[in-house]
C-alpha positions as CSV (number, residue, x, y, z in Angstrom):
1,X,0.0,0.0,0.0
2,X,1.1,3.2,-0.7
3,X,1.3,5.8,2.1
4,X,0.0,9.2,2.4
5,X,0.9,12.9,3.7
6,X,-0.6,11.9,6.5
7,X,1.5,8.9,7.7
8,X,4.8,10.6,5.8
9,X,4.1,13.8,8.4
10,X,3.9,11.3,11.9
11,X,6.7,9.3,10.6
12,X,8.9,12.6,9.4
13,X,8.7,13.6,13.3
14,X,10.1,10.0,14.4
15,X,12.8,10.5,12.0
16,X,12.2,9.3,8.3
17,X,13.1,12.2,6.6
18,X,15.1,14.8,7.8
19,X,15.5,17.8,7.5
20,X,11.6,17.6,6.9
21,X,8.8,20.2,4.9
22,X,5.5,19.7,5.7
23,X,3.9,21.6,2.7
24,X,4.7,21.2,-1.0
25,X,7.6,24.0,-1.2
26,X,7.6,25.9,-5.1
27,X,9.1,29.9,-4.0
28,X,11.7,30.6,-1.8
29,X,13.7,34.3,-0.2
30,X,16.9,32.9,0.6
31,X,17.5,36.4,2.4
32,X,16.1,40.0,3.4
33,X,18.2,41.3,0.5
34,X,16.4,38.9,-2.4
35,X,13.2,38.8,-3.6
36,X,11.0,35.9,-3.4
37,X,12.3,33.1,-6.6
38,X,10.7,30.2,-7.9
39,X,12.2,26.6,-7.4
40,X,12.3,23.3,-8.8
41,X,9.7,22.1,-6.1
42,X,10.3,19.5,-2.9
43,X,8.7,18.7,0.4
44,X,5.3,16.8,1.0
45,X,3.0,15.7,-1.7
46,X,-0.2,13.9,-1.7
47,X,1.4,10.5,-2.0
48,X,5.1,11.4,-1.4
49,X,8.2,13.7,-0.8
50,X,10.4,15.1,-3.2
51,X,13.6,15.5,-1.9
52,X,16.3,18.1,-2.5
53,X,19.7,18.0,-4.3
54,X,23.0,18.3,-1.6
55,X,25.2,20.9,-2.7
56,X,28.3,19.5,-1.0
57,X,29.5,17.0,-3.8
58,X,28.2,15.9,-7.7
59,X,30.7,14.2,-9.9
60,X,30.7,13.6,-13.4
61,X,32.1,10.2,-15.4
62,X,34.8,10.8,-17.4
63,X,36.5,8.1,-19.9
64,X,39.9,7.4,-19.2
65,X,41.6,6.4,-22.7
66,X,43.0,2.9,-22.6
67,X,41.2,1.9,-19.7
68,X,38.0,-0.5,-19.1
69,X,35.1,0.2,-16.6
70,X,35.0,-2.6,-14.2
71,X,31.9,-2.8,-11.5
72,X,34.0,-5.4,-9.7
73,X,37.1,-3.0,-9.5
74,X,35.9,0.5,-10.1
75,X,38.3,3.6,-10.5
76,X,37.4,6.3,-8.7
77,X,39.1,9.1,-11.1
78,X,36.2,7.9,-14.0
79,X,34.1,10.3,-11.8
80,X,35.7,13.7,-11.2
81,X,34.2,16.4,-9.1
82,X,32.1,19.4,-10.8
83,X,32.2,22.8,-9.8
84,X,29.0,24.3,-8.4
85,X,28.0,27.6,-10.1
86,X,26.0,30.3,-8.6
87,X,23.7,32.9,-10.8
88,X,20.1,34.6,-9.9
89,X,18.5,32.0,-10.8
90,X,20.1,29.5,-7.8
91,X,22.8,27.1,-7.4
92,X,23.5,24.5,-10.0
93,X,26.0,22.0,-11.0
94,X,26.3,21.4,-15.2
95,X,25.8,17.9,-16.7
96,X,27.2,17.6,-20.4
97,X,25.2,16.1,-22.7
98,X,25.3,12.4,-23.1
99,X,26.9,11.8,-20.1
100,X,26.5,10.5,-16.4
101,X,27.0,11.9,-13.2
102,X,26.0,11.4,-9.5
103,X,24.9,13.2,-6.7
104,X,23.4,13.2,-3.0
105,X,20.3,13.8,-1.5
106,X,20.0,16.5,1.0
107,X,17.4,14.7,3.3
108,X,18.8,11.7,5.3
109,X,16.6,9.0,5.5
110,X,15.3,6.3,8.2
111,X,12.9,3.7,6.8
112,X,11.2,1.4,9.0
113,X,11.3,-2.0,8.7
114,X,8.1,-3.2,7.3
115,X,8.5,0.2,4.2
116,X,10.4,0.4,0.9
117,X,11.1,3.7,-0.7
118,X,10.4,3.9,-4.3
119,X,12.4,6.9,-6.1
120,X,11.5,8.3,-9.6
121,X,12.3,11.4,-11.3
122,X,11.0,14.7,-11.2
123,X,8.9,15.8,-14.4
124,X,10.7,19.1,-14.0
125,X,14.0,17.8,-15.4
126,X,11.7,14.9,-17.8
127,X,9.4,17.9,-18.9
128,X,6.0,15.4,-19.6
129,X,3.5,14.9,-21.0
130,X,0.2,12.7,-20.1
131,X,0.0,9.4,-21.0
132,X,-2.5,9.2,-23.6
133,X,-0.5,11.6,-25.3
134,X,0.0,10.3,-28.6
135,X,3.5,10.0,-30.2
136,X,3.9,10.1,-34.6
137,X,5.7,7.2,-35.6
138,X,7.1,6.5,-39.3
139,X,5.5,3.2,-39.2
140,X,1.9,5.1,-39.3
141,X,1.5,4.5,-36.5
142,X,0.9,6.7,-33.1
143,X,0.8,5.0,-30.1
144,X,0.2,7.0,-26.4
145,X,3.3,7.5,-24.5
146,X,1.7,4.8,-21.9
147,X,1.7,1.8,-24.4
148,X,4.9,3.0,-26.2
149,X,6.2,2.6,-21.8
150,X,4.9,-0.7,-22.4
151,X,6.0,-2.1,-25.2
152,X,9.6,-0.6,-24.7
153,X,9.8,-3.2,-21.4
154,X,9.9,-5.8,-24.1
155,X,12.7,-4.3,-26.3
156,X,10.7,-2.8,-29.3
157,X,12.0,0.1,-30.5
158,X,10.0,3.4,-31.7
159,X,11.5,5.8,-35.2
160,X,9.6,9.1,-34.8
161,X,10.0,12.4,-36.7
162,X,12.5,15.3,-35.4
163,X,13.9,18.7,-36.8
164,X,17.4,18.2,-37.2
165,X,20.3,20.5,-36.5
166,X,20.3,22.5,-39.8
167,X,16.3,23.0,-39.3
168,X,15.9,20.0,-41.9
169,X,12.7,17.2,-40.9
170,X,14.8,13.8,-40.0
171,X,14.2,10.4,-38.9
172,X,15.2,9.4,-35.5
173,X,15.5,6.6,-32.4
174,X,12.8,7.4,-29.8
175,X,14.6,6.1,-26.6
176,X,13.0,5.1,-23.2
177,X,9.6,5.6,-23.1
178,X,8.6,5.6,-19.7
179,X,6.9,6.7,-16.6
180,X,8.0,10.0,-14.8
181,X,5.6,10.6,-11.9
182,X,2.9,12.5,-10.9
183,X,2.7,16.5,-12.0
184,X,0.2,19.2,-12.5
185,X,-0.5,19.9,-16.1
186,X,-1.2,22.5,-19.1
187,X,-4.0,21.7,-21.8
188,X,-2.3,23.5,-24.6
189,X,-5.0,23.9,-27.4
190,X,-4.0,24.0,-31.4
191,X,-5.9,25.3,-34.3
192,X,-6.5,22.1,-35.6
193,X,-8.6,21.3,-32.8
194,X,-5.8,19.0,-31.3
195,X,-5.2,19.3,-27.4
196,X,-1.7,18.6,-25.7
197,X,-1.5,18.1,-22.1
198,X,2.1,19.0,-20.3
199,X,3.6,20.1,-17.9
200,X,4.5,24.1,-17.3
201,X,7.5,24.1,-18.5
202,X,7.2,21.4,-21.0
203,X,9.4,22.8,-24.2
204,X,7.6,23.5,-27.8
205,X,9.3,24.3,-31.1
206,X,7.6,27.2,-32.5
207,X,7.5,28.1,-36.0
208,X,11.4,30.3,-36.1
209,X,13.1,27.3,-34.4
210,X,13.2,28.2,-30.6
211,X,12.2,26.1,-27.9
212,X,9.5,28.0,-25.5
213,X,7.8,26.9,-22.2
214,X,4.3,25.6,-22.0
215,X,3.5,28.3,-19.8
216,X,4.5,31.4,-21.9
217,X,2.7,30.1,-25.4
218,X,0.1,32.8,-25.9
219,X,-2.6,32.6,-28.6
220,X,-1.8,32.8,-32.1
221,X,1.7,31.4,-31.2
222,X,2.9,29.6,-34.3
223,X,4.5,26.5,-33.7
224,X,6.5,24.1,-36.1
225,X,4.3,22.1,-38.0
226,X,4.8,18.3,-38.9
227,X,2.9,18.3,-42.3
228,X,1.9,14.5,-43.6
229,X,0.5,13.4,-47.2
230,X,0.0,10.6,-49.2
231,X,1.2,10.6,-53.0
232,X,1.5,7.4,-55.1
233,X,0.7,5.5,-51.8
234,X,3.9,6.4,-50.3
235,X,4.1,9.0,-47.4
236,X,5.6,12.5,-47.6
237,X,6.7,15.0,-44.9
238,X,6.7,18.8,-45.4
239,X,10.1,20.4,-45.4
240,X,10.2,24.0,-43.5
241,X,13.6,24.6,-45.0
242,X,12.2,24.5,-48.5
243,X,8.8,23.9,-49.0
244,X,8.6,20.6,-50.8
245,X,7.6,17.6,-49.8
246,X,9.8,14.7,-49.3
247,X,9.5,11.0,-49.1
248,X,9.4,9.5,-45.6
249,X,11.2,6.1,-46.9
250,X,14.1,8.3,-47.9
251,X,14.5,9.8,-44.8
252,X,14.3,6.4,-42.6
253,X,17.0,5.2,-45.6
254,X,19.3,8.2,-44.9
255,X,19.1,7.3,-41.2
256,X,20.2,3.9,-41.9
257,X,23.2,5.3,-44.0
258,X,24.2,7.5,-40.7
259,X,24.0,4.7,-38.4
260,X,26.3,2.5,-40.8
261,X,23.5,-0.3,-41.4
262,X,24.6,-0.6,-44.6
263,X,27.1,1.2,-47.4
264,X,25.9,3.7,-49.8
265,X,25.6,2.1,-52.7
266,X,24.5,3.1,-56.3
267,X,20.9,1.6,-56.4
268,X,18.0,4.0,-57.3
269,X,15.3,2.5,-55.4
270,X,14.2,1.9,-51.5
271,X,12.1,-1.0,-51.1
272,X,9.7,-2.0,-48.4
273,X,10.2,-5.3,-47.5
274,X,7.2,-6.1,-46.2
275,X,4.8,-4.1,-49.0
276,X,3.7,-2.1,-46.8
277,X,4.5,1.5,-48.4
278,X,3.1,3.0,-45.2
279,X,5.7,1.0,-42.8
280,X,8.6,3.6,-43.1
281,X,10.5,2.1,-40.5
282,X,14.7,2.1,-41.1
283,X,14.2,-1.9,-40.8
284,X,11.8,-2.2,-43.4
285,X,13.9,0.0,-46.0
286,X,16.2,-1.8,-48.2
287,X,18.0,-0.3,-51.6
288,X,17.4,-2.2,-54.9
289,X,18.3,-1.6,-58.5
290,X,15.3,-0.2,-60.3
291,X,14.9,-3.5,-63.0
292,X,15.1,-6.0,-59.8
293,X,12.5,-3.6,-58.3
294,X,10.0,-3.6,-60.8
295,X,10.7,-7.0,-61.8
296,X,9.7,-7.9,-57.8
297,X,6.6,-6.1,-57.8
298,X,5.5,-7.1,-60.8
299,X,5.7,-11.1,-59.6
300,X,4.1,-9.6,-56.5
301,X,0.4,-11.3,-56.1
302,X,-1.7,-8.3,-54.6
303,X,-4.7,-10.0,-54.1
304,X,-3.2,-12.7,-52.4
305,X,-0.5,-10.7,-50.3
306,X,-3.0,-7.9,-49.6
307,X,-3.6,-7.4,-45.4
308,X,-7.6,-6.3,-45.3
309,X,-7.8,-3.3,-43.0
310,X,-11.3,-1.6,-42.9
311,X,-11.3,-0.9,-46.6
312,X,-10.1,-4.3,-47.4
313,X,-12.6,-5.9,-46.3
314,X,-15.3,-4.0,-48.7
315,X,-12.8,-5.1,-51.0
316,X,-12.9,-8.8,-50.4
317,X,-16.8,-8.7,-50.1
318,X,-17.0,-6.8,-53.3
319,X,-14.9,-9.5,-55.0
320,X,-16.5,-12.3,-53.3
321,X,-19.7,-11.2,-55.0
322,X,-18.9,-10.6,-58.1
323,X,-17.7,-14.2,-58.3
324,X,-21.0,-15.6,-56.6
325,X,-23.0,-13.9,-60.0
326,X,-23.9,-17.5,-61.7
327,X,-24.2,-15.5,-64.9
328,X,-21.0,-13.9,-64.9
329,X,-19.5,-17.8,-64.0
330,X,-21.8,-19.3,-66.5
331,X,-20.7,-16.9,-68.8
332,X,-16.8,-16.4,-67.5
333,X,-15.6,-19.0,-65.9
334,X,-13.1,-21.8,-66.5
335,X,-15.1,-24.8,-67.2
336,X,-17.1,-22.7,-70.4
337,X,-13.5,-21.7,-71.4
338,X,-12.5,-25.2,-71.5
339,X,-15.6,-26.4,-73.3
340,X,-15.3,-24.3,-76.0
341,X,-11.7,-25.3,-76.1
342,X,-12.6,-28.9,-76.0
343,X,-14.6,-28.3,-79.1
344,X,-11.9,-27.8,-81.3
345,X,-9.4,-30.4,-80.2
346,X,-11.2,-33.4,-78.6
347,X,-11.3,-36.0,-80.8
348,X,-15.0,-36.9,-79.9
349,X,-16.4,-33.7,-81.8
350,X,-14.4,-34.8,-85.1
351,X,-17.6,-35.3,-87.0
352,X,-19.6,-31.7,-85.8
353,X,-16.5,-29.9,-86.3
354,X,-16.3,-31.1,-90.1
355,X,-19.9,-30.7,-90.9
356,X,-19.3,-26.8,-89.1
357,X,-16.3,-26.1,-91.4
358,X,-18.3,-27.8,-94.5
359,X,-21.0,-25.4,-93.6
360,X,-18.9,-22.1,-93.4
361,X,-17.4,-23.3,-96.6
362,X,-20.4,-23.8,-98.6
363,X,-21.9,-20.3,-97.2
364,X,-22.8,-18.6,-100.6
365,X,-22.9,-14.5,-100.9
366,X,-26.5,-14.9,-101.0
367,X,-26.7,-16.6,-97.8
368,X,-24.1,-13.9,-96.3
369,X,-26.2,-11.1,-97.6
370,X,-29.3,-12.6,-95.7
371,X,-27.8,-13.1,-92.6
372,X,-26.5,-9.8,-92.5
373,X,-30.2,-8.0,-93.4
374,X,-31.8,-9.7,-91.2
375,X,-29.3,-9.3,-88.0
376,X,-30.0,-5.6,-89.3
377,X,-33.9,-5.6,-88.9
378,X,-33.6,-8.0,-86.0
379,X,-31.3,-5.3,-83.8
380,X,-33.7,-1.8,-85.7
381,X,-37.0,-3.6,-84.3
382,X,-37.1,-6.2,-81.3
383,X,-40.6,-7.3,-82.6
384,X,-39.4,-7.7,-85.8
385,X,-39.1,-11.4,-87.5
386,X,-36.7,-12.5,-90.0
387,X,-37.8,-11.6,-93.3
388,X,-35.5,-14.9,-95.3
389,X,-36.4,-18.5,-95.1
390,X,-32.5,-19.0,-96.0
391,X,-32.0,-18.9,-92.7
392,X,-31.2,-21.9,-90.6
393,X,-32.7,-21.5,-87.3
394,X,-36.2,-20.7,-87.1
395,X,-35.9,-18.4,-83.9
396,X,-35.2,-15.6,-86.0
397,X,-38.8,-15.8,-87.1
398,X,-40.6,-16.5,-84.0
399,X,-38.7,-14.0,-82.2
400,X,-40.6,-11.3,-81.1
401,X,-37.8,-8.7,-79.1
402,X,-38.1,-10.7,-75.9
403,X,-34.9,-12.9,-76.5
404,X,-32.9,-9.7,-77.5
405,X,-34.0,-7.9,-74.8
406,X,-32.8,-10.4,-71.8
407,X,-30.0,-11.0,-73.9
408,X,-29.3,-7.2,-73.8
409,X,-29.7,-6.6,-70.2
410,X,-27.8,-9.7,-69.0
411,X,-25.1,-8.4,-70.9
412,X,-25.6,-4.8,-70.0
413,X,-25.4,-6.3,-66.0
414,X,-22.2,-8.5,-66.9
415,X,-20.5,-5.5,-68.2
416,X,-21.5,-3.1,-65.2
417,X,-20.5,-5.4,-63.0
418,X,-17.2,-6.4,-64.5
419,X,-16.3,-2.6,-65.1
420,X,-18.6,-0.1,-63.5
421,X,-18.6,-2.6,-60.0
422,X,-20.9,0.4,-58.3
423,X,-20.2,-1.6,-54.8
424,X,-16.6,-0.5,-55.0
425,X,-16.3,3.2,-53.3
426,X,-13.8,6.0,-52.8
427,X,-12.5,4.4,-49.9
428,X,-12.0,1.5,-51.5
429,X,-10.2,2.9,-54.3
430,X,-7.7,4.6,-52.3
431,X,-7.0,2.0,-50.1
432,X,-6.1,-0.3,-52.9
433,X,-3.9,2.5,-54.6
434,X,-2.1,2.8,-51.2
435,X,-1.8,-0.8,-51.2
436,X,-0.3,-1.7,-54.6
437,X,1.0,1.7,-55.6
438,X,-0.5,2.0,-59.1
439,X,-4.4,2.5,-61.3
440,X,-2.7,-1.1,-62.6
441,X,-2.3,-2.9,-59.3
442,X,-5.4,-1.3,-57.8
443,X,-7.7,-2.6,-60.4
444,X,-5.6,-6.2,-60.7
445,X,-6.2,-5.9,-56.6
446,X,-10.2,-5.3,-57.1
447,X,-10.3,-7.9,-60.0
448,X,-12.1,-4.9,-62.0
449,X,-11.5,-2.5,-65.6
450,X,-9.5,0.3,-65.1
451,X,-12.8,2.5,-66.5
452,X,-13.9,2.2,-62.5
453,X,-11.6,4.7,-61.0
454,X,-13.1,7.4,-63.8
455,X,-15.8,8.2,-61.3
456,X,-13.5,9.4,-58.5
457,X,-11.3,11.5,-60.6
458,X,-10.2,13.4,-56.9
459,X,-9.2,10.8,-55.6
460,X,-7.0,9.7,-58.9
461,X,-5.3,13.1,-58.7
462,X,-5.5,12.9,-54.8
463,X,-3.2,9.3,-55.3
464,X,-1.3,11.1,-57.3
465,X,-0.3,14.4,-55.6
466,X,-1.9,17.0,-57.9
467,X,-5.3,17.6,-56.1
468,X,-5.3,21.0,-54.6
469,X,-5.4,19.4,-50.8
470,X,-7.4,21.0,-48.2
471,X,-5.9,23.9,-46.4
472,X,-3.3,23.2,-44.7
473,X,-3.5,23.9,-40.8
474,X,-1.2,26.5,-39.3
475,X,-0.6,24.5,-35.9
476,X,-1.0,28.2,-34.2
477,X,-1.8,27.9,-30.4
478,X,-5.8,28.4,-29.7
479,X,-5.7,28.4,-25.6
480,X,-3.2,27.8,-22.8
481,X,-4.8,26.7,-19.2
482,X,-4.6,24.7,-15.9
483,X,-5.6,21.3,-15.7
484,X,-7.2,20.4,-12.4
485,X,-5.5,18.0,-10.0
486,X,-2.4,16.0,-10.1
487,X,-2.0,13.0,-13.2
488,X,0.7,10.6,-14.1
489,X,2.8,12.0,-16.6
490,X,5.5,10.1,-19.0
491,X,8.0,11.4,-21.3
492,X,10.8,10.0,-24.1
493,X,14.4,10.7,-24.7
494,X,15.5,11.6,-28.6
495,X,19.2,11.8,-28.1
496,X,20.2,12.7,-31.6
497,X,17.7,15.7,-31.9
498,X,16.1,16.3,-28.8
499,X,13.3,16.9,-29.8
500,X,10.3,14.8,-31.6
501,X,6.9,15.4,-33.4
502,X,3.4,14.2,-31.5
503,X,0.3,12.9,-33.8
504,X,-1.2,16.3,-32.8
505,X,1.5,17.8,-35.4
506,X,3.8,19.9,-33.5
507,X,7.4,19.1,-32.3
508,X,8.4,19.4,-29.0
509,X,11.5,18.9,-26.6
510,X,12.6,15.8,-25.4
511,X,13.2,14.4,-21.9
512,X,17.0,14.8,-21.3
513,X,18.0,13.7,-17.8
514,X,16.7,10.3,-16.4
515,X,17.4,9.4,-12.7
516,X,18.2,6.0,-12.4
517,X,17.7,5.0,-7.9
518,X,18.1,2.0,-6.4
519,X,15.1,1.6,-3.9
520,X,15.8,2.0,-0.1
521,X,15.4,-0.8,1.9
522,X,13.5,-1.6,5.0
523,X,15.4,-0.3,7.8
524,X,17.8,1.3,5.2
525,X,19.3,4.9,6.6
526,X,21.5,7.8,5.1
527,X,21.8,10.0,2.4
528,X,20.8,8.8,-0.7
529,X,23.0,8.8,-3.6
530,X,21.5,9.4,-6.8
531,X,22.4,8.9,-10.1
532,X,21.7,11.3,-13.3
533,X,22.1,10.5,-16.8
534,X,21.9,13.2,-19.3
535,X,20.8,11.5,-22.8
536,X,19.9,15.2,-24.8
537,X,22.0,16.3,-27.1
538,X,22.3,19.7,-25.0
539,X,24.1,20.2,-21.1
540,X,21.6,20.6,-18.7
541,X,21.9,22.4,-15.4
542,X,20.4,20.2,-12.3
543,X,19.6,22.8,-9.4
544,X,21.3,22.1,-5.9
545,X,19.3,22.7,-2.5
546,X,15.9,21.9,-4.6
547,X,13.9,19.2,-5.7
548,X,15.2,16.7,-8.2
549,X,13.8,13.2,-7.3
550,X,10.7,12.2,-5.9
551,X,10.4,9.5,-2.8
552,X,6.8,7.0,-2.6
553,X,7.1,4.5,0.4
554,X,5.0,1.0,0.3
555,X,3.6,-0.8,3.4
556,X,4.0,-4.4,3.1
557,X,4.3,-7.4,6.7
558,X,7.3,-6.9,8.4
559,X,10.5,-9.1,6.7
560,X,12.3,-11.6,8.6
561,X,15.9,-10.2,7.8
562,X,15.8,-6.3,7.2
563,X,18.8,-4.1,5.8
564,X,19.7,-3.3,9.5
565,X,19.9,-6.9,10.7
566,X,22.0,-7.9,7.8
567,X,24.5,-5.1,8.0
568,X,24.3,-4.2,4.9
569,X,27.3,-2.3,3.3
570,X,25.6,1.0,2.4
571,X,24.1,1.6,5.9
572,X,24.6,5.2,7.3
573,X,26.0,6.6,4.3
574,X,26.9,10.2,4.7
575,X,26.3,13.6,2.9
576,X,28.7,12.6,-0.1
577,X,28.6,10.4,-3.0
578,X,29.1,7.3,-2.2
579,X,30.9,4.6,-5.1
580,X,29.6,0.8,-5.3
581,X,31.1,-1.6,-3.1
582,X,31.9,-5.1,-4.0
């Protein structure tokens, strides 16, 4: 169970965390001469205690050439001692970016022997978001930062969209999705009637490349857009620098190039390996020459190969009864084919097929000449009768237009049906150009004529790229304001960018520092040591004598052998940072 402000407050005055703060500290005067100053908040929460940062020690690690880290045998000069720097805005120490450092809680700790204390990060340094917050992924995908938490525990790995260093859209890692804490939060409204939910001092790109708190967006604040189309059935990502849109399989390709996946090589074309022209992951992106790649999707059986998603479906049941139509098999299908090809070769119709040619043979120019007027007459007037007696079959003259007209409307159905196919809509259409890529796949995919995508001539030019698309939004900020009460909040590291777009189509800062805490034990005392780990691309101050990790303690029965009864090696540790012991 977890415990409350009110049992943290009895137990602070029996000694579990000392020095102790009864109230949820956020401003500070430090003396008569200084105004009142914001800080990163610590003392009692709802369901915790955020402690404080010690001043008196943090030390950074630092590679030693030639040398090997060893956990068994560590060296203490890896981690060197950092200076602590002073400015109006308080005390800080400076962690470089994509390092590692440690430091020491201010509060000393006594835990009783039936309590473990959890510690997790502060969503000050993590700068959140809410957990159904949703994430764009190249895959086409956008999972909330809660299942991307989830699904990271079991090693899968997330490629999101980030502005790059020279301002150009890139492709990048999305590392450690995870669980923060608990914060207050922003709902930070768009124009596109998209709503983002942050903390205060979350970071957001705006539209000239700076990063600017949550708190001080004002309305009509333009922000840097994440602009997404389809063309051809592959997707395309908006470009600030230039305007133009470029493929998003090119981009996931020129991140496998920068990681070294595989050589730059002279082929032309980026293949998906799965079909999927949607799946943009680095993964699924492999280069081919251009004959082997049209030569493999040519061979490629659409129909067969073809994944039904909600279109799909209408697909398959638009196929499925088309084929069910007894005249179109009667007429169509294999077994006439065969038949009629029977005719001509089986030796069994030897004798009809000799008195057939015999017949077409004798056929005089009189006989020709009758046929042809009275196929003329028969087709000008359905009640009409044949006006020869040369000809051979008598229904000519006892027809009187009803024949010809069935005949004309079953033909007039089999031709609607296997061209016109009125079951298949405009969602259908595009989903199987997005699926095969081409007017020729699509209509191979739908088992139709080509003639059927002439009624949605928008979206034809819409597959293509050449429809004027609907106005684009401007992602300007609509509203900023509180949200009420306190929420779990969970945040990502992008250590190549720092930054990353969400599905609401804006890009914002990444989570840089992640505190990594072993838990306290039952019956555990001291000073904590914590550790830091900065994994943004930028160096990040972390604030001394203010809140930096936060502390939840769980009730559980008493154990039979706590910390204190096994003498456990880190017991009493003091007010510095204290190395592993082996």
């Amino acid at each position: 169970m977890i415990k409350n402000d009110i049992w943290i407050t009895e137990m602070a005055q029996k000694g579990l965390i000392s020095p102790f703060e009864p109230t949820l500290v956020r401003k500070v005067q430090k003396d008569a001469s200084v105004a009142v100053q914001p800080v990163i908040s610590y003392g009692l929460s709802s369901y915790g205690y955020d402690i404080r940062l010690s001043s008196a020690e943090f030390r950074i690690f630092r590679h030693i050439p030639g040398t090997v880290v060893d956990p068994k045998n560590f060296n203490p000069q890896n981690l060197e001692p950092t200076a602590l720097h002073t400015d109006s805005s308080g005390s800080y120490f400076i962690l470089p970016a994509h390092s590692y450092g440690l430091g020491v809680a201010l509060e000393k700790l006594a835990v009783p022997e039936n309590i473990t204390v959890i510690c997790i990060g502060k969503s000050t340094y993590a700068r959140c978001f809410r957990g159904d917050t949703r994430v764009a992924l190249v895959d086409g995908t956008s999972p909330t930062l809660e299942e991307m938490a989830e699904r990271a525990e079991n090693g899968e790995k997330f490629w999101g969209y980030s502005i790059g260093q020279h301002g150009r859209v890139i492709v990048t890692l999305l590392e450690s999705p995870r669980y923060i804490g608990r914060d207050s939060l922003l709902e930070v409204t768009l124009d596109n009637d998209q709503s983002i939910f942050c903390t205060p001092d979350h970071l957001f790109m705006t539209r000239d490349g700076r990063m600017v708190e949550a708190h001080t967006l004002k309305p009509q604040d333009s922000l840097m857009p994440l602009y997404r189309q389809l063309a051809r059935g592959y997707e395309m990502v908006y470009q600030p620098l230039n305007g133009h849109l470029y493929p998003t399989h090119r981009l996931s390709d020129e991140w496998n190039l920068h990681c070294g996946i595989y050589e730059d090589t002279p082929s032309t074309h980026r293949h998906h390996i799965d079909f999927n022209r949607l799946n943009n992951n680095p993964w699924n992106i492999i280069r081919m020459d251009a004959s082997a790649h049209i030569r493999l999707h040519n061979s490629e059986n659409y129909g067969d190969e073809f994944d039904p998603d909600e279109h799909g479906e209408s697909i398959r049941e638009a196929i499925g009864r088309l084929k069910q139509n007894p005249e179109w098999n009667a007429m169509f299908s294999q077994q006439q084919q065969q038949k009629a090809l029977n005719f001509w070769h089986d030796p069994q119709y030897t004798e009809i097929r000799q008195k057939v040619i015999e017949g077409r043979r004798n056929c005089s120019d009189a006989t020709r000449q009758a046929h042809r007027e009275a196929m003329i007459e028969y087709y000008k007037n359905p009640t009409a009768v044949a006006l020869t007696g040369q000809l051979s079959r008598q229904a000519w003259a006892k027809d009187d237009g009803t024949r010809r007209s069935q005949q004309s409307e079953l033909m007039k159905r089999l031709a609607d049906e296997s061209k016109t196919r009125h079951e298949i809509t405009a969602d259908v259409v595009r989903s199987a150009l997005d699926q095969t890529g081409s007017i020729r796949g699509a209509a191979r995919l739908l088992d139709c004529d080509r003639s059927v995508f002439r009624r949605f001539p928008e979206v034809i030019q819409a597959f293509r790229g050449l429809s004027p698309s609907k106005s684009l939004q401007n992602y300007k900020v609509v509203s900023v304001k509180d949200v009420p009460g306190i929420h779990d909040v969970y945040c990502l590291t992008v250590p190549e960018a720092g930054n990353f777009a969400l599905e609401a189509g804006v890009f914002v800062h990444n989570c840089g520092i992640i505190a990594n805490l072993t838990p306290a034990e039952a019956a555990w005392r001291g000073h904590l040591t914590l550790e830091f780990s900065n994994s943004s691309s930028a160096d990040c101050r972390i604030y001394a004598d203010e809140g930096v990790v936060q502390l939840l303690f769980l009730e559980g029965e008493p154990c039979a052998i706590s910390y204190e009864a096994r003498q456990g090696k880190y017991q009493d540790q003091m007010e510095i940072v204290t190395l592993a012991r082996v």
